[in-house]
N, C-alpha and C positions, 0 to 999 in steps of 0.2 A: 740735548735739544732745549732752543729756551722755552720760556713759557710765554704766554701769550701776553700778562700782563709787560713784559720785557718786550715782545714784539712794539705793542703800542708804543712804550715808553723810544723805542729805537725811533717809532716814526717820528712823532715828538720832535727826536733830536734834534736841534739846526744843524749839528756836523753832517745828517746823515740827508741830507736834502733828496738826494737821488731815489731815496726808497720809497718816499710819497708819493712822488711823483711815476716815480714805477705803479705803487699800487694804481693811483688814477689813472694812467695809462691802460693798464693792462684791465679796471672796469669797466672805461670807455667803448675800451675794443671790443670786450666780450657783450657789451649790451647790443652795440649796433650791432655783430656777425651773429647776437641768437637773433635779433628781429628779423631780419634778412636771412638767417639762415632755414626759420621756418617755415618760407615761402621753395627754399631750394629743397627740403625736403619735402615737404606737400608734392611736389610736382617730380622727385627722381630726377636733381639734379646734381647730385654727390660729384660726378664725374666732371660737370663745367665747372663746379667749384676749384676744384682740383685743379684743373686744366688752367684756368684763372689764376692761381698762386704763381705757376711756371710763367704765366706768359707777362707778369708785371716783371719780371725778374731784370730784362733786356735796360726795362726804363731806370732800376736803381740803378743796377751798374752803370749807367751814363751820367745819373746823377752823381753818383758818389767819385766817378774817376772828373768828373766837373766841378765837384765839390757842390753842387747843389742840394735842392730839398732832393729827398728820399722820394716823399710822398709824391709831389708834383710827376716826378718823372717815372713811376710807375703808374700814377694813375693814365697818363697820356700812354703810354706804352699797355698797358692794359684794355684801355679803351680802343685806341685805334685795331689791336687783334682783335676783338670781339667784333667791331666795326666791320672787318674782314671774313672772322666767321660768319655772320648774320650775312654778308652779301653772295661768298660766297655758296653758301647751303641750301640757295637759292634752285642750283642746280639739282635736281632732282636725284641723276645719275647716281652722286652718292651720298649715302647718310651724313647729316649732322654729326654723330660722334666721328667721324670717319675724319669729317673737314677741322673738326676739335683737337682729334688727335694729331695733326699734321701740323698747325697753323702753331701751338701752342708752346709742340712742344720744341716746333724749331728757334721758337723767342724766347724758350729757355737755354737753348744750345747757345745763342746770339751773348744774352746774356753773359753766359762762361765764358763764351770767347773775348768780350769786351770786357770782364774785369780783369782777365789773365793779364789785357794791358797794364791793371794800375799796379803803383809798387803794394807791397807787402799782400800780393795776390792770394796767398791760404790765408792770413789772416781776415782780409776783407771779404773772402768766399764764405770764409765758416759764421762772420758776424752777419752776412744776408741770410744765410738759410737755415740759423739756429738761433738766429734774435742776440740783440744785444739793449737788454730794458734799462739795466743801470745806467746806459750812456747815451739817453733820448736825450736832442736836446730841448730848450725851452718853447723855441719856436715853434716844435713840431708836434710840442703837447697841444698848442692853441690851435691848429691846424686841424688835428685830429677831434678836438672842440669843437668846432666849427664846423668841421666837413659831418661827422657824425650828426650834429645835430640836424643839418640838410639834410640828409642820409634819409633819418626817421620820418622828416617831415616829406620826402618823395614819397616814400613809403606807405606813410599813412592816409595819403591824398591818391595812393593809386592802390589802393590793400581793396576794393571791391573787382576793381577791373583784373590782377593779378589773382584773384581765388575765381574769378571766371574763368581762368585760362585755366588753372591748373586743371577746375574740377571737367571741364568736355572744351578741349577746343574750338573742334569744331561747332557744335552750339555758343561758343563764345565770338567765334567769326560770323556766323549766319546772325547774332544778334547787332552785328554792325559793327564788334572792337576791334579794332589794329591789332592784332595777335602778333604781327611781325615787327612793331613798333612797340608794343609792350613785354618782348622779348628780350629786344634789344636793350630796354628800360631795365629788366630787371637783370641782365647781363652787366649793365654799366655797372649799375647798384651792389652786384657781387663784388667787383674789379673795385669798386672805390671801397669798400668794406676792408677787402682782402688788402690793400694799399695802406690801411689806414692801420690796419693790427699789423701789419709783416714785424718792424720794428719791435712789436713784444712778445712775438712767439717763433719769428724767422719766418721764412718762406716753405719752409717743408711740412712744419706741425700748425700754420695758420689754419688748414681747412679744417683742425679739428673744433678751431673756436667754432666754426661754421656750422657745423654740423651734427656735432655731438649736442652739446647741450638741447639743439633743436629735436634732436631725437629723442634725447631723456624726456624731454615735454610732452611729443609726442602719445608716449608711452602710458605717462601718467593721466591724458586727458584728453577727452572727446570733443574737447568743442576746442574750435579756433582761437576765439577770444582769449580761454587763456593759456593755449598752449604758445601762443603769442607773451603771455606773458611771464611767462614760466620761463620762457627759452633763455631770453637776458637775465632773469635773475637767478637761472641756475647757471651760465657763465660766469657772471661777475663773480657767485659766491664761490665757484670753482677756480677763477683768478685768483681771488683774495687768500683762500684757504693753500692755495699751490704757491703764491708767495711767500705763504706766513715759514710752511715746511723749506722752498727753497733757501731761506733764510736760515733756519733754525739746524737744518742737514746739511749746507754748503751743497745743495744740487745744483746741476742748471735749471735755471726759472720755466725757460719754455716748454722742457720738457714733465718737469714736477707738474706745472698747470693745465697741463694733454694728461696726466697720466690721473691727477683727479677725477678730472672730469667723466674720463672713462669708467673709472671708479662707480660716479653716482648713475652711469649709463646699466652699469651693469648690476648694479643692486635694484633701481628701475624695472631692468627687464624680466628682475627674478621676483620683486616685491610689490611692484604696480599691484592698485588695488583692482583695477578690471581685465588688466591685457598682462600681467606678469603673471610667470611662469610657473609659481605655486599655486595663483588662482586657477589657470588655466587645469592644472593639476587635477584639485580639487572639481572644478567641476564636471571634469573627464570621468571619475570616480562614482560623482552622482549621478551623471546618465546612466554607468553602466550598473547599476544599484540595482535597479529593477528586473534590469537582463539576470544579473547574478541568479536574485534570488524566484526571477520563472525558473527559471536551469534546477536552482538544487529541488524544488518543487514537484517539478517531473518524475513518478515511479518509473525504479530503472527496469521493468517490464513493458511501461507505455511508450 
């Protein structure tokens, strides 16, 4: 394993151009999918996330057997599905997951079927849906530059009307907001997120950028504000620290950087200073303190 000071000195390298740029990539990603992600977890949407990774898949493969951007045509292929779930879930008859599950997963099937066309088909399968970070190219750093920072900036311009929704809908409709247009909003907003990492983590382990780090924050902190802020900066440090190991172990990147993260998800759940598991623990203990010592108190006549 090397050391860390070796790590730096790699990025450093000019030979080794690709591995910066990896890194930047892969903290780009995780910053925008924790901001975003923490609005999907606020409101128990683990599942569109999800659903969302499969349904950009249709638009790379038409990119990549086109030779085009990646990103472009997943984001159009992602968007226009959500476009279709939002219209129709309209229908009462059946649930939204119902219309999710259908819609999503068949533009994943579409997907498979449309890259089988291109040549070296298991190659190009296994690089969409387990990331290929060393060979982003230049373009699509700036891309991802650029569309993230749009990203943040919707975001932030619609972060009151989006914790309306989450927290009562319906008091959020009765107060006069488009719940069905700020849906749709934060559905685009996943789909361009999830477009914008696929390339550094694949298509199967993206939602964990999404989602996990959001939840580690979660975990650790009561107010919004900074579980907002928490979220991207326990992603990126989870990018950073899961490339340092992918490097150092010869792992795959995308999956070292998922298995981090999970990592600090799960010492989180056990060491949170209010909601983790040894607190919780401990304070079960002190309730029943009291109870204990009435009990031994009692003569065992009375």
């Amino acid at each position: 394993m090397i050391s860390v000071g070796d790590f730096i000195a790699d990025l450093l390298n000019p030979d080794l151009a690709f591995l910066p740029k990896a890194v930047l990539m892969a903290v780009m990603s995780s910053v925008v999918c924790g901001v975003i992600g923490c609005h999907v977890v606020l409101r128990g949407m683990a599942f569109i996330g999800d659903a969302v990774a499969h349904a950009v898949f249709p638009g790379l493969a038409v990119a990549f057997v086109l030779q085009g951007s990646l990103v472009l045509g997943g984001a159009v292929a992602g968007v226009a599905t959500a476009v279709l779930v939002a219209v129709f879930s309209q229908n009462r008859r059946l649930r939204e997951d119902t219309i999710i599950g259908v819609f999503f997963v068949a533009a994943f099937a579409l997907g498979i079927v449309i890259i089988s066309r291109a040549p070296g088909y298991a190659g190009s399968l296994q690089h969409f849906l387990f990331g290929s970070i060393t060979g982003i190219p230049d373009e699509d750093v700036v891309i991802v530059a650029v569309g993230g920072t749009i990203l943040l900036l919707g975001v932030f311009l619609l972060h009151k009307e989006f914790v309306a929704v989450s927290l009562d809908r319906e008091m959020a409709r009765s107060a006069g907001l488009p719940v069905l247009w700020l849906d749709l909003a934060l559905y685009v907003m996943v789909t361009l997120a999830i477009v914008l990492s696929v390339q550094t983590i694949g298509n199967i382990l993206v939602l964990a950028l999404l989602i996990t780090p959001a939840a580690t924050a979660r975990l650790l902190t009561d107010r919004l504000g900074m579980m907002m802020l928490l979220g991207p900066v326990l992603g990126a440090t989870s990018a950073v620290v899961g490339l340092y190991l992918s490097w150092s172990l010869d792992l795959p990147a995308g999956g070292t950087i998922v298995l981090v993260s999970t990592a600090g998800f799960l010492l989180a759940w056990v060491l949170a200073p209010r909601h983790g598991l040894l607190v919780r623990k401990v304070r079960g203990r002190r309730a029943m303190g009291p109870v204990a010592v009435e009990r031994v108190a009692v003569p065992a006549g009375g």
